[in-house]
Each structure stands twice: as structure tokens, then as C-alpha cells.
Jmol script that loads the backbone (N, CA, C; Angstrom):
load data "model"
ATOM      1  N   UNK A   1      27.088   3.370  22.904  1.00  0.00           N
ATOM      2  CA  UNK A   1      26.423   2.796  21.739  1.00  0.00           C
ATOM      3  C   UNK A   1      26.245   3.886  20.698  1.00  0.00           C
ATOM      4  N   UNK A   2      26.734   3.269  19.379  1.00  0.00           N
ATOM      5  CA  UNK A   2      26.342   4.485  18.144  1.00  0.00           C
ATOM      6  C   UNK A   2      24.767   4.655  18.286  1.00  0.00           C
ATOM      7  N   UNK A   3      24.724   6.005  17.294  1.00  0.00           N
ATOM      8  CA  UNK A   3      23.387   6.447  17.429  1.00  0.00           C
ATOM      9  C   UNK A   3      22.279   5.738  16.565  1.00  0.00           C
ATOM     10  N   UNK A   4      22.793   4.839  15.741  1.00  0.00           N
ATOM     11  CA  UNK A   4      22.058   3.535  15.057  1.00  0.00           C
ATOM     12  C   UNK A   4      21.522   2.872  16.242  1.00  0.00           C
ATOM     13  N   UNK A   5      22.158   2.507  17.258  1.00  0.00           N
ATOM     14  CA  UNK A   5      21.817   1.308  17.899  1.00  0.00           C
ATOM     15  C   UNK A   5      20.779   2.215  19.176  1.00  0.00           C
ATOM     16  N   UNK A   6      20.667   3.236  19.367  1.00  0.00           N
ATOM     17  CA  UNK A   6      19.711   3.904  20.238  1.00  0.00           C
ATOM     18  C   UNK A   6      18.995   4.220  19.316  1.00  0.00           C
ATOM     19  N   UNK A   7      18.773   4.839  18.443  1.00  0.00           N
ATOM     20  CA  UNK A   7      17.654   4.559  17.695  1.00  0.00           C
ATOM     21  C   UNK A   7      16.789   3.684  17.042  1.00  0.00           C
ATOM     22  N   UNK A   8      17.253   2.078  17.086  1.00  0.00           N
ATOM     23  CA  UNK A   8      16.635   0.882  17.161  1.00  0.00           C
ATOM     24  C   UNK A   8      16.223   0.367  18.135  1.00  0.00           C
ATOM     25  N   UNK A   9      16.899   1.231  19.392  1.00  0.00           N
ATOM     26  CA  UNK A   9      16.082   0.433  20.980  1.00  0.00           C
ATOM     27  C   UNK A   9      15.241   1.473  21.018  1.00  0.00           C
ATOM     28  N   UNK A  10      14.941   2.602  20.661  1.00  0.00           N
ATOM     29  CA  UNK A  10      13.631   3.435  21.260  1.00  0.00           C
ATOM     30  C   UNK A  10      12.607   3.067  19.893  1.00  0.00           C
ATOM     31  N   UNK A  11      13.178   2.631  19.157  1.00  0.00           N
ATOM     32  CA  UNK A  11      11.679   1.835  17.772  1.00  0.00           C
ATOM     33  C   UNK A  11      11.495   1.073  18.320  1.00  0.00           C
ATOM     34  N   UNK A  12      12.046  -0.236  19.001  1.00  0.00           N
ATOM     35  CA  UNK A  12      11.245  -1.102  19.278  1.00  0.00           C
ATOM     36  C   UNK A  12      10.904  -1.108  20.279  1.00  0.00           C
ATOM     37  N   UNK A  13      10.639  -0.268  21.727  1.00  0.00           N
ATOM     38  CA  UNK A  13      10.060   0.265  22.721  1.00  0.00           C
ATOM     39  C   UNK A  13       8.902   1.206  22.114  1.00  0.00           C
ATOM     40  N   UNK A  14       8.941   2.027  21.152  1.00  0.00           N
ATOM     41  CA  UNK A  14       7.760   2.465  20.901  1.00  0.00           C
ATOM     42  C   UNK A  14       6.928   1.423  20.456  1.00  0.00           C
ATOM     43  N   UNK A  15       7.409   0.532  19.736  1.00  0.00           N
ATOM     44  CA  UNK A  15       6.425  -0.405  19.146  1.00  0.00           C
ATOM     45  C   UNK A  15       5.593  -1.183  19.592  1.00  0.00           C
ATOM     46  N   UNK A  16       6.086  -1.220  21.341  1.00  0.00           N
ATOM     47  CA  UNK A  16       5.249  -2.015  21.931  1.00  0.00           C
ATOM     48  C   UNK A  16       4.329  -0.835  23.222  1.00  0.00           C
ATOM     49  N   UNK A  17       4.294  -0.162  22.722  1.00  0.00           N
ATOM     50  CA  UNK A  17       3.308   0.991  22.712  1.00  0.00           C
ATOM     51  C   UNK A  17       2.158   0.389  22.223  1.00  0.00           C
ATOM     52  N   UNK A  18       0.967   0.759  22.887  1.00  0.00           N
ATOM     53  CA  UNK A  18      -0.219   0.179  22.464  1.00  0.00           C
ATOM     54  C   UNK A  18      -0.796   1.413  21.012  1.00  0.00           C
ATOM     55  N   UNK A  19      -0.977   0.531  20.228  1.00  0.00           N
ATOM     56  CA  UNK A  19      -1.489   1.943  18.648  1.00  0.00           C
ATOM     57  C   UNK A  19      -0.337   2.002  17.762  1.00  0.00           C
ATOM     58  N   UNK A  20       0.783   1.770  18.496  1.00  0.00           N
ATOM     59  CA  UNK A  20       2.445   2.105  17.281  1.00  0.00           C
ATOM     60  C   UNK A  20       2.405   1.405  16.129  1.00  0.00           C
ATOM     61  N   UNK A  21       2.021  -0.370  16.939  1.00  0.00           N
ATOM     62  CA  UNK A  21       2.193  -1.497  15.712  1.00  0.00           C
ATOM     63  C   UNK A  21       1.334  -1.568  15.270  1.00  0.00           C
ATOM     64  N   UNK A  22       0.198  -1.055  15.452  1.00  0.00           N
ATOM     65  CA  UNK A  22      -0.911  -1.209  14.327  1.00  0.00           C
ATOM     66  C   UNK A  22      -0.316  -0.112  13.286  1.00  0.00           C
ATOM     67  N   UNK A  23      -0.170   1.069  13.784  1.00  0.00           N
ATOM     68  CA  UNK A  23       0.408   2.144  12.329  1.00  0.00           C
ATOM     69  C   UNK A  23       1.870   1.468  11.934  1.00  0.00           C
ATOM     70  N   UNK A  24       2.847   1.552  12.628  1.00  0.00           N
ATOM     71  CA  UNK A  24       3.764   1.061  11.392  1.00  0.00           C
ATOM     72  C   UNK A  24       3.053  -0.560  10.568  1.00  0.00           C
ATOM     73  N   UNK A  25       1.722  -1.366  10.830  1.00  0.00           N
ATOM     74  CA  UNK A  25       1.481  -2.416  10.141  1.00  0.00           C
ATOM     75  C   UNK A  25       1.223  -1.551   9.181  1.00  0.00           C
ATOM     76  N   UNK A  26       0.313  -0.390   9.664  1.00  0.00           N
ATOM     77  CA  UNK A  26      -0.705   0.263   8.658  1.00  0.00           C
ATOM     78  C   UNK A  26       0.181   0.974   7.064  1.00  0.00           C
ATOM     79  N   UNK A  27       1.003   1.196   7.959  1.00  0.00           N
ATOM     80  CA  UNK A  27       2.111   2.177   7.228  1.00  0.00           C
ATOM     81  C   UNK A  27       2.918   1.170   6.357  1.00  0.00           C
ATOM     82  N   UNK A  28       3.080   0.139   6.661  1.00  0.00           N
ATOM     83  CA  UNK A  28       3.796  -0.871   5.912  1.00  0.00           C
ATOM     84  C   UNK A  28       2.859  -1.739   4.660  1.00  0.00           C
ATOM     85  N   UNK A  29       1.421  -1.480   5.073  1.00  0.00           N
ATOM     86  CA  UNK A  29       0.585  -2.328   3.587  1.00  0.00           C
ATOM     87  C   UNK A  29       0.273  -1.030   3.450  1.00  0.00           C
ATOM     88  N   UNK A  30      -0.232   0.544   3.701  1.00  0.00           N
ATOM     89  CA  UNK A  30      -0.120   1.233   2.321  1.00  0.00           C
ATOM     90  C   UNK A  30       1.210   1.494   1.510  1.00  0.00           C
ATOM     91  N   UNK A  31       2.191   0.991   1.759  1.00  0.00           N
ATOM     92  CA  UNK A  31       3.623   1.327   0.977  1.00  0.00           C
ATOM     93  C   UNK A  31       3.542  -0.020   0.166  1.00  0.00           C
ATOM     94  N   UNK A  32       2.839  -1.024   0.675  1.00  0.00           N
ATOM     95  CA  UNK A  32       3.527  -1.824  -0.048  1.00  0.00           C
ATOM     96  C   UNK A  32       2.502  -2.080  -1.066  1.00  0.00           C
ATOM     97  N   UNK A  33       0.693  -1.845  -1.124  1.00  0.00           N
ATOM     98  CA  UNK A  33      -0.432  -1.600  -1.804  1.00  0.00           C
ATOM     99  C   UNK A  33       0.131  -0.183  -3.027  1.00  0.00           C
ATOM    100  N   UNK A  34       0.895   0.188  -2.594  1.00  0.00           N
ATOM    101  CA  UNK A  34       1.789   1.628  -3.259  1.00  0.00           C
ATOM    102  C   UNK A  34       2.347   1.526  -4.367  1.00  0.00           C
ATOM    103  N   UNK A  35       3.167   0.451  -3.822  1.00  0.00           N
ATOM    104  CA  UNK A  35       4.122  -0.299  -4.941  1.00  0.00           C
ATOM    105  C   UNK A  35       3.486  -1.253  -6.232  1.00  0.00           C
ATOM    106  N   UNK A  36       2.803  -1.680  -5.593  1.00  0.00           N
ATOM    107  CA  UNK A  36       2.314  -2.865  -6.553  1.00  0.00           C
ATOM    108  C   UNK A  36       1.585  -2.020  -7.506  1.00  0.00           C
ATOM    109  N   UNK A  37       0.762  -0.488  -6.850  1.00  0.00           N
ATOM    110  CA  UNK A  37       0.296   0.128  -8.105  1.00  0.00           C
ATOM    111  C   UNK A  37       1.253   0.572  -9.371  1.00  0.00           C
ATOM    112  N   UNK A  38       2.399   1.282  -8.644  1.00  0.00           N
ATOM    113  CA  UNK A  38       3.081   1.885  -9.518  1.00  0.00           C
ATOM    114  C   UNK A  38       3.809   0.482  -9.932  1.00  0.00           C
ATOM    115  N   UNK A  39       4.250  -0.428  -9.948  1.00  0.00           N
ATOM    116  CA  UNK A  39       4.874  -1.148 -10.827  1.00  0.00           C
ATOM    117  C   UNK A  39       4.067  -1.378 -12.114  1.00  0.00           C
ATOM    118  N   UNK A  40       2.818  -1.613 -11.508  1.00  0.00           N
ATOM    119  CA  UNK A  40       2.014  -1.493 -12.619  1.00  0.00           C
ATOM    120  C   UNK A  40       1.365  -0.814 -13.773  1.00  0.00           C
ATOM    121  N   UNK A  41       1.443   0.586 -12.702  1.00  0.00           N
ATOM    122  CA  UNK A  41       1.187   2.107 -13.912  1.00  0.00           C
ATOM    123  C   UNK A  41       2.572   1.880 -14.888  1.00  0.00           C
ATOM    124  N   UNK A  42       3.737   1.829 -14.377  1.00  0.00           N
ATOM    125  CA  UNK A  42       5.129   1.630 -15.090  1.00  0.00           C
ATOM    126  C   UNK A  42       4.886   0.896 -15.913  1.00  0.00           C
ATOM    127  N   UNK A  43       4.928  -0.405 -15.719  1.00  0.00           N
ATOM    128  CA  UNK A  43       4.427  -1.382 -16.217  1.00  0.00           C
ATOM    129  C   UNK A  43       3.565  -0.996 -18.136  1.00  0.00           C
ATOM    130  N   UNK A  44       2.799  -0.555 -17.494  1.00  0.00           N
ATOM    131  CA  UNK A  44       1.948   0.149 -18.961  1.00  0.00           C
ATOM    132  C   UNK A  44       2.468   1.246 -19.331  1.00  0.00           C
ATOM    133  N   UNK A  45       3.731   1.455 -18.776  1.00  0.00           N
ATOM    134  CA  UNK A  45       4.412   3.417 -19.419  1.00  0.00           C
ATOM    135  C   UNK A  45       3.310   4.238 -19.583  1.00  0.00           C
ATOM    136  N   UNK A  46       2.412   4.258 -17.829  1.00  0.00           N
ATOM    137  CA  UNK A  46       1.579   5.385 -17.968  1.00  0.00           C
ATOM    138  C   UNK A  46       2.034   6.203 -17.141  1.00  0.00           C
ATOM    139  N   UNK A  47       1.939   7.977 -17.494  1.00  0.00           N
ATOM    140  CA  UNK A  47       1.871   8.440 -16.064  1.00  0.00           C
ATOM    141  C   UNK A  47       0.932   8.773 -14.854  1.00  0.00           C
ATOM    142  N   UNK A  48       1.218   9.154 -13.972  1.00  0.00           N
ATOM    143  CA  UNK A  48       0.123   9.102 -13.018  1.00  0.00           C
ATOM    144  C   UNK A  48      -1.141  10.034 -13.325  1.00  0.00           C
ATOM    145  N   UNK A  49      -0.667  10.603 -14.508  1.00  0.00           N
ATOM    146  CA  UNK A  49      -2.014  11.710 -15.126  1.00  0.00           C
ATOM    147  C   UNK A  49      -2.705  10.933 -15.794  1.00  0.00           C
ATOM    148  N   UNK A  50      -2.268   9.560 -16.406  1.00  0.00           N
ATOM    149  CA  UNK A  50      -2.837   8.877 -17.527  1.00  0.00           C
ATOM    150  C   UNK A  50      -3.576   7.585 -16.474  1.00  0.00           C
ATOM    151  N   UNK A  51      -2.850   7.426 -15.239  1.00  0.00           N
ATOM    152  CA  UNK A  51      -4.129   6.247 -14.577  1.00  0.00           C
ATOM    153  C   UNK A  51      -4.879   7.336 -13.624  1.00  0.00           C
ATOM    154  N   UNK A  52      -4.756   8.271 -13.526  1.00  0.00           N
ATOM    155  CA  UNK A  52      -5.594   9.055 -12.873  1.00  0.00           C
ATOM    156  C   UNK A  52      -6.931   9.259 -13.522  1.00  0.00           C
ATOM    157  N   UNK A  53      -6.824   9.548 -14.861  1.00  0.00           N
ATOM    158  CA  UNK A  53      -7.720   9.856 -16.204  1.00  0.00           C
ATOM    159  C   UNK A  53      -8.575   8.694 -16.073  1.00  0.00           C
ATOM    160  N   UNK A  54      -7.816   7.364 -16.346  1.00  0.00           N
ATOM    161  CA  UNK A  54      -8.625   6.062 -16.452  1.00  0.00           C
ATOM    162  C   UNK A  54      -8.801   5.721 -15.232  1.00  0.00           C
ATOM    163  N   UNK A  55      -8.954   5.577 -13.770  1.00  0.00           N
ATOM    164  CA  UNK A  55      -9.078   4.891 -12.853  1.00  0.00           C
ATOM    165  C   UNK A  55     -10.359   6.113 -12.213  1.00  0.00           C
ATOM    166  N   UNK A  56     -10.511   7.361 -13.163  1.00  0.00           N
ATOM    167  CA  UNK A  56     -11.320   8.119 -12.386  1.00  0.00           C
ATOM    168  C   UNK A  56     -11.156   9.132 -10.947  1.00  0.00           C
ATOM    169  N   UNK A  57     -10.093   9.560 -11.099  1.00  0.00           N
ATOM    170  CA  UNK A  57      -9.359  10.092  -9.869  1.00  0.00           C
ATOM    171  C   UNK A  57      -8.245  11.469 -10.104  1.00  0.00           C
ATOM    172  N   UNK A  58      -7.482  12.138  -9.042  1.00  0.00           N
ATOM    173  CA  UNK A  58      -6.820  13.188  -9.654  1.00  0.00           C
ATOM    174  C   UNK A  58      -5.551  12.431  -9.414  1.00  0.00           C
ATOM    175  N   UNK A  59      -4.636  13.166 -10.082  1.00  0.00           N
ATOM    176  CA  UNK A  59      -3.296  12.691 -10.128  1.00  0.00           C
ATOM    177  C   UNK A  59      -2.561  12.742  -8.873  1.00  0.00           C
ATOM    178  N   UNK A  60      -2.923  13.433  -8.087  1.00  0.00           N
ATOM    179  CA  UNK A  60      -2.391  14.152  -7.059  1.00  0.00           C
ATOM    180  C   UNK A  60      -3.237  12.607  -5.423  1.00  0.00           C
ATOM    181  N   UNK A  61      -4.151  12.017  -6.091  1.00  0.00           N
ATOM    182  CA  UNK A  61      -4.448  11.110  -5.021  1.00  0.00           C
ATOM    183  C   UNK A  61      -3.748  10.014  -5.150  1.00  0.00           C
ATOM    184  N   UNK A  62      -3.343   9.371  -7.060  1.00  0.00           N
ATOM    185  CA  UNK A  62      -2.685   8.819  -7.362  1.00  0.00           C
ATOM    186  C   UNK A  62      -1.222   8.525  -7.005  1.00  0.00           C
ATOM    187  N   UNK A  63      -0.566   9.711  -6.740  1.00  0.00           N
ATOM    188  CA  UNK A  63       0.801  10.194  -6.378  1.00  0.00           C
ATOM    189  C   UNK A  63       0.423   9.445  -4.732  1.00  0.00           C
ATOM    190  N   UNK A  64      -0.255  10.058  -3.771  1.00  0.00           N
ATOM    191  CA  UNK A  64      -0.704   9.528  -2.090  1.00  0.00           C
ATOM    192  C   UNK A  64      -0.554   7.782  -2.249  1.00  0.00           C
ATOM    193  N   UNK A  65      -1.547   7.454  -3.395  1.00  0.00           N
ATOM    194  CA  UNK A  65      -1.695   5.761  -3.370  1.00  0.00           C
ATOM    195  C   UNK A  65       0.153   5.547  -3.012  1.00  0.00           C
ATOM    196  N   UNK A  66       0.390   5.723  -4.608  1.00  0.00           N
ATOM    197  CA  UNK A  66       1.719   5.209  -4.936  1.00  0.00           C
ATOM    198  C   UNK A  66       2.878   5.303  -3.428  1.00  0.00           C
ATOM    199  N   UNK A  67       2.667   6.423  -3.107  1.00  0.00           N
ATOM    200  CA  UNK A  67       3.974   6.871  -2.134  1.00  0.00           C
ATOM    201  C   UNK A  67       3.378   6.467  -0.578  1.00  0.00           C
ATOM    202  N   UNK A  68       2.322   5.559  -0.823  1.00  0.00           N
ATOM    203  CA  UNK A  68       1.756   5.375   0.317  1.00  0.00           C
ATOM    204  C   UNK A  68       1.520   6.283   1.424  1.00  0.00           C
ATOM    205  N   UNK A  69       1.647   7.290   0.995  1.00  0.00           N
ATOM    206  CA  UNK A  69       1.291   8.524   2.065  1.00  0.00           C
ATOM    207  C   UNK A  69      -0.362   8.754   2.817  1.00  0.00           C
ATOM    208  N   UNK A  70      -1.111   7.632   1.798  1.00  0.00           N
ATOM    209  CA  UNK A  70      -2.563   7.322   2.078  1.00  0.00           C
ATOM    210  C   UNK A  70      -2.631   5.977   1.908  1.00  0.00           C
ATOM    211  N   UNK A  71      -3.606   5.369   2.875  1.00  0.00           N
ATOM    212  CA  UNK A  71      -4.319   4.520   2.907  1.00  0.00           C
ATOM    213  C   UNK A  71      -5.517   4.069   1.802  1.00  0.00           C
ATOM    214  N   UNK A  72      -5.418   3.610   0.564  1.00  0.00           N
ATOM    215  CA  UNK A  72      -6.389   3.609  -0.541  1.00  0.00           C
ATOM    216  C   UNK A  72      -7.425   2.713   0.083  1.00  0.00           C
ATOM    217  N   UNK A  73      -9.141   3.218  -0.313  1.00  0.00           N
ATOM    218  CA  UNK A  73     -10.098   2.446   0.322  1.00  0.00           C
ATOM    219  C   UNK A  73     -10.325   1.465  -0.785  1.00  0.00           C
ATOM    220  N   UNK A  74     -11.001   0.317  -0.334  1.00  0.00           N
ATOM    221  CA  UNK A  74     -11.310  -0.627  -1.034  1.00  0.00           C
ATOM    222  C   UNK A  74     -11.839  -0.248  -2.696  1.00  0.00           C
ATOM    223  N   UNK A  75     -12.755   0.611  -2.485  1.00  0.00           N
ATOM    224  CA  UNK A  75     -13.361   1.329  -4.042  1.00  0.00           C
ATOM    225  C   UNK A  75     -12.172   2.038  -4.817  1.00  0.00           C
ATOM    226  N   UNK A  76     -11.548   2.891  -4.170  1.00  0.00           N
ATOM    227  CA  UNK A  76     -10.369   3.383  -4.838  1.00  0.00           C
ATOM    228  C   UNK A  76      -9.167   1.968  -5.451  1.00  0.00           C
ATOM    229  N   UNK A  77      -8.940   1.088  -4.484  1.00  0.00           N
ATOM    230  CA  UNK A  77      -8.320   0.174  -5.184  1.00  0.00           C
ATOM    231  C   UNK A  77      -8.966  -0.898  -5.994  1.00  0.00           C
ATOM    232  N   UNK A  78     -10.401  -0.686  -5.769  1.00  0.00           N
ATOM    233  CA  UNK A  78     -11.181  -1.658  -7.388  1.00  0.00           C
ATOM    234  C   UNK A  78     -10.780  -0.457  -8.692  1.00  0.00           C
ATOM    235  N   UNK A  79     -11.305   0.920  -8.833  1.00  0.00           N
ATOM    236  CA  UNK A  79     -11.064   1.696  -9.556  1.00  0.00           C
ATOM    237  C   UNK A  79      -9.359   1.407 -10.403  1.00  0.00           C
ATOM    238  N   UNK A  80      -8.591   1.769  -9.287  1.00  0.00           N
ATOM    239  CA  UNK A  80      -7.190   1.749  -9.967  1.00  0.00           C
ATOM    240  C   UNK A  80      -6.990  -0.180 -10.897  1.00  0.00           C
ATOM    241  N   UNK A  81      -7.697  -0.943  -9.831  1.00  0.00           N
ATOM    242  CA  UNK A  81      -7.715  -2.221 -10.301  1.00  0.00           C
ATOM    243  C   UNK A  81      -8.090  -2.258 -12.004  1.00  0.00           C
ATOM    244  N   UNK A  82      -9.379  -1.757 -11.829  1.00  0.00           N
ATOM    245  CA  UNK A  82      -9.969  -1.566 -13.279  1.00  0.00           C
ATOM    246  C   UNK A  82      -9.147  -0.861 -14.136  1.00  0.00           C
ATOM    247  N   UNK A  83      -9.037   0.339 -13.533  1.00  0.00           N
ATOM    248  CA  UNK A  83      -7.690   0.823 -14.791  1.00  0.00           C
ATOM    249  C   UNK A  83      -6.939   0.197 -15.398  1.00  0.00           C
ATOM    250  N   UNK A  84      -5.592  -0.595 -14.358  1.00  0.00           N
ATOM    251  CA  UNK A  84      -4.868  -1.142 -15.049  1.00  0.00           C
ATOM    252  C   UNK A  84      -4.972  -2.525 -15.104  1.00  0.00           C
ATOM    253  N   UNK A  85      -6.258  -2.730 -15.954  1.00  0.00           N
ATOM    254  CA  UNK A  85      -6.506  -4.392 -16.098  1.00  0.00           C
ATOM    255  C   UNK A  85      -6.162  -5.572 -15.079  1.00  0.00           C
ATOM    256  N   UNK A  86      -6.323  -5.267 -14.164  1.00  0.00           N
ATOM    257  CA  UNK A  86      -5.378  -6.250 -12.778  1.00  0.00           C
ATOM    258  C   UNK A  86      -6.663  -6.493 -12.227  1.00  0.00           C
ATOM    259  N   UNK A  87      -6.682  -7.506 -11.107  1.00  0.00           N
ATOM    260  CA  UNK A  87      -7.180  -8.418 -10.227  1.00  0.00           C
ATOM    261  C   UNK A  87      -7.009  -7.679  -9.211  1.00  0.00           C
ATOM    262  N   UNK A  88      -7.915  -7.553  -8.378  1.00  0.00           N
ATOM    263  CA  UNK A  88      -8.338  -7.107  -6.842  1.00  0.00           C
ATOM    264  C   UNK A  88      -8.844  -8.142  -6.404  1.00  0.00           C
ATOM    265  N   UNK A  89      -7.853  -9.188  -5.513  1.00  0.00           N
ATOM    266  CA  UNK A  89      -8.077  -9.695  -4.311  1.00  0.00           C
ATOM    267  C   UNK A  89      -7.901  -9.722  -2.551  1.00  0.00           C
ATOM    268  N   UNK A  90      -9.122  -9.951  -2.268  1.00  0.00           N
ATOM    269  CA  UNK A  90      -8.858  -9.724  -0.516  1.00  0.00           C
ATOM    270  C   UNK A  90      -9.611 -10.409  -0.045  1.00  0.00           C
ATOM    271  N   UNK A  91      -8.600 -11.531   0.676  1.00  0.00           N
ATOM    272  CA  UNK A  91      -9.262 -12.096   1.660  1.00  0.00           C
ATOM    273  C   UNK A  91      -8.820 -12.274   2.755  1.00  0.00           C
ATOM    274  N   UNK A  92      -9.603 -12.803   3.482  1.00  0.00           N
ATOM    275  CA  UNK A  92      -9.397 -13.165   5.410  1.00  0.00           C
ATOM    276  C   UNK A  92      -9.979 -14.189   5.608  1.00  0.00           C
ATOM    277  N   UNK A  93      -8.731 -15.291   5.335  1.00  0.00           N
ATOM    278  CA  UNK A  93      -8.582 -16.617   5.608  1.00  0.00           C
ATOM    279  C   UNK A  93      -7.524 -17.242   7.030  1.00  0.00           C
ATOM    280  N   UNK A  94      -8.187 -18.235   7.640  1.00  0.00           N
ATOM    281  CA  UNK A  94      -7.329 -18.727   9.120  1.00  0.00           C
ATOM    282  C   UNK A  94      -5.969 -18.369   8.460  1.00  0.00           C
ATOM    283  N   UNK A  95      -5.438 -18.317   9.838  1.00  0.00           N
ATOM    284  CA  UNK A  95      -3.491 -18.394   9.719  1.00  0.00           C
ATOM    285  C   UNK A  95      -3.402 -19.601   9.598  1.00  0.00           C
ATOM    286  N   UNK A  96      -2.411 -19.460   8.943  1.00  0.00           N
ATOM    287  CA  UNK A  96      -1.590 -20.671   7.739  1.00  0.00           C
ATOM    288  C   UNK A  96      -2.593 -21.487   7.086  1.00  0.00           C
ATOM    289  N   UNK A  97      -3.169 -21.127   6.437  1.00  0.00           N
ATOM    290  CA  UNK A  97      -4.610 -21.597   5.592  1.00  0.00           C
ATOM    291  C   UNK A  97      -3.788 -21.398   3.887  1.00  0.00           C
ATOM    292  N   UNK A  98      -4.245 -22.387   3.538  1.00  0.00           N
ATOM    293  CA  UNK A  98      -3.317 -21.648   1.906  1.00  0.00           C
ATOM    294  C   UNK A  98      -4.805 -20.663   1.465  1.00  0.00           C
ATOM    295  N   UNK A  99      -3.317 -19.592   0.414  1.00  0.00           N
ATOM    296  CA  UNK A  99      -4.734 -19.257  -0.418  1.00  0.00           C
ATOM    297  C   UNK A  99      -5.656 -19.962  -0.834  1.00  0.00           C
ATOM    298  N   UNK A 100      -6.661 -19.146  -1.506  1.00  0.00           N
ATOM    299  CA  UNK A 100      -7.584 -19.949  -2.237  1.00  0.00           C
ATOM    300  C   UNK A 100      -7.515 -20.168  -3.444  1.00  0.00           C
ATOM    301  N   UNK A 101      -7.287 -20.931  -4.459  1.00  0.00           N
ATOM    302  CA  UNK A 101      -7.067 -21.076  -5.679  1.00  0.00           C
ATOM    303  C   UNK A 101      -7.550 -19.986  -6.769  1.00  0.00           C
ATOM    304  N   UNK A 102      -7.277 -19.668  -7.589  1.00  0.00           N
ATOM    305  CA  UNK A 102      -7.804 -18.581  -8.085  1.00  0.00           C
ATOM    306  C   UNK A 102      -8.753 -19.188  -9.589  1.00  0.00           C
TER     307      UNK A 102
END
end "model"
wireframe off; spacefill off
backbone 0.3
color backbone group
């Protein structure tokens, strides 16, 4: 077997490792909480010095959000929220429940 295909059977043997799938979940909503910032700093052609300035923060935590290299806490993502004029929602509603209307 190529080395693609052994390296997809020992990911998904780690994954069912107890702790793995919670971090790659974990690892997968700060990348994707990451994204949605920076589309949005883009979005306003700011740089990360300019929502750092307005969201109250250094550029350098900004850069962590974006690249998901950190986990942003709830206050940090109202802050960045406020910056760039956007909506912070979170909820924990049953499975397969629709959202809630906004």
C-alpha cells in the first residue's frame, strides 16, 4: 500500500483513541471560527493591525484566531464580533432541531 493509504489507516485508528476526536473536532471549529474571521477582516480591507486596534487585542492574537492555531474564547469572539459589525451566535439546540429564526 502507498504511503497515502497507511497514513489514512493510522488517522483513523488514532481517532478512535479516546481525546483524538475531540481535538481534531476542536481543531476543526477553531479553523473554521478562523476563517469566517478573516473573510471578514478581508471583507472590510482591514489588516490584522487594523481589527486588532478595533476589536481591542494585539495583532499577533488576531493572526492565532485567524490561523486557528488558538481556540478564541467566547469574549474574544464578541470583541472581534463587535469590530467587524457581525452577529455572534451560539447555540445548543436538540439534533436535527432547525435553527432558531433570527
Amino acid at each position: 500500500m502507498g504511503e497515502r493509504g497507511e497514513w489514512g489507516q493510522l488517522r483513523e485508528r488514532r481517532r478512535g483513541t479516546p481525546g483524538v476526536a475531540d481535538a481534531y473536532d476542536a481543531a476543526r471549529l477553531a479553523t473554521e471560527l478562523g476563517s469566517a474571521v478573516r473573510e471578514l477582516r478581508e471583507n472590510r480591507a482591514w489588516s490584522q493591525a487594523q481589527l486588532a486596534q478595533t476589536a481591542g487585542m494585539t495583532p499577533a492574537e488576531v493572526a492565532r484566531v485567524e490561523t486557528g492555531s488558538t481556540m478564541p474564547t467566547l469574549l474574544m469572539l464578541k470583541h472581534l464580533a463587535r469590530a467587524l459589525d457581525a452577529d455572534l451566535a451560539v447555540q445548543l439546540r436538540p439534533h436535527g432541531a432547525a435553527p432558531a429564526p433570527r
